[in-house]
C-alpha positions as CSV (number, residue, x, y, z in Angstrom):
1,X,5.1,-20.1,20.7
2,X,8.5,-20.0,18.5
3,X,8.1,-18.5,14.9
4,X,9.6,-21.4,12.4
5,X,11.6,-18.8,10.8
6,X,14.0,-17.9,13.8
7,X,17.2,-20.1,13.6
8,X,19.6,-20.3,16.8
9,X,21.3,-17.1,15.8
10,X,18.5,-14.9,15.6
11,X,17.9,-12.7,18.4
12,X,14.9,-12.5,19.9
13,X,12.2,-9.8,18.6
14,X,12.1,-6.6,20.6
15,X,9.1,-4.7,21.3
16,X,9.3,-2.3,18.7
17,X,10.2,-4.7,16.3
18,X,7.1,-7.0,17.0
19,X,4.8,-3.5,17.1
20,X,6.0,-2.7,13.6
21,X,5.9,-6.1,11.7
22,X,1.9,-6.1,13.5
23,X,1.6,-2.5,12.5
24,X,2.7,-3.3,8.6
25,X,0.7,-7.0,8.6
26,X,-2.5,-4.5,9.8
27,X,-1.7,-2.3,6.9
28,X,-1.4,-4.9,3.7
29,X,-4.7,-6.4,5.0
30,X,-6.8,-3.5,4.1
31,X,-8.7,-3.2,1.6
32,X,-7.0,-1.7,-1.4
33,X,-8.4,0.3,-4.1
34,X,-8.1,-0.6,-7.8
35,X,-5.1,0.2,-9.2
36,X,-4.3,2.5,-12.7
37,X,-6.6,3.0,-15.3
38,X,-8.4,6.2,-16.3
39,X,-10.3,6.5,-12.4
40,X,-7.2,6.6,-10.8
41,X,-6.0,9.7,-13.2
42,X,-9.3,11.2,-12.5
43,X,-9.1,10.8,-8.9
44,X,-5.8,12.3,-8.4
45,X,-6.2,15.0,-10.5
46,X,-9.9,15.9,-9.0
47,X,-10.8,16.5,-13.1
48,X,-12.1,14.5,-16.1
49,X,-9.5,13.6,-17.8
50,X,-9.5,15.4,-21.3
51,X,-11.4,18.6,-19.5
52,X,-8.6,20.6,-19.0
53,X,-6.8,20.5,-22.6
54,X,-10.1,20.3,-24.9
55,X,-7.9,20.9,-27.8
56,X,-6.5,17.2,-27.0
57,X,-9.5,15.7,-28.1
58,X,-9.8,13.6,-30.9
């Protein structure tokens, strides 16, 4: 019932402690969504990228 990682002089976890290491373990093993590229750009900016400056365009 012991977690290898506590030694002697680690004090035991507290409730709040325990709820948040649960909360953050809950959190990483969501699904994520792909990461950088030209959809990310287009998602945050809710337009095409290269719309908004058409002068840009090669």
């Amino acid at each position: 019932m012991t977690d290898p990682t506590d030694g002697p002089l680690t004090p035991p976890e507290s409730p709040v402690h325990r709820a948040l290491r649960l909360k953050k373990a809950a959190i990483e093993a969501r699904e994520k969504p792909p990461r950088g590229g030209r959809f990310q750009r287009e998602q945050a900016a809710r337009i095409a990228t290269g719309k908004s400056k058409p002068w840009m365009s090669r």
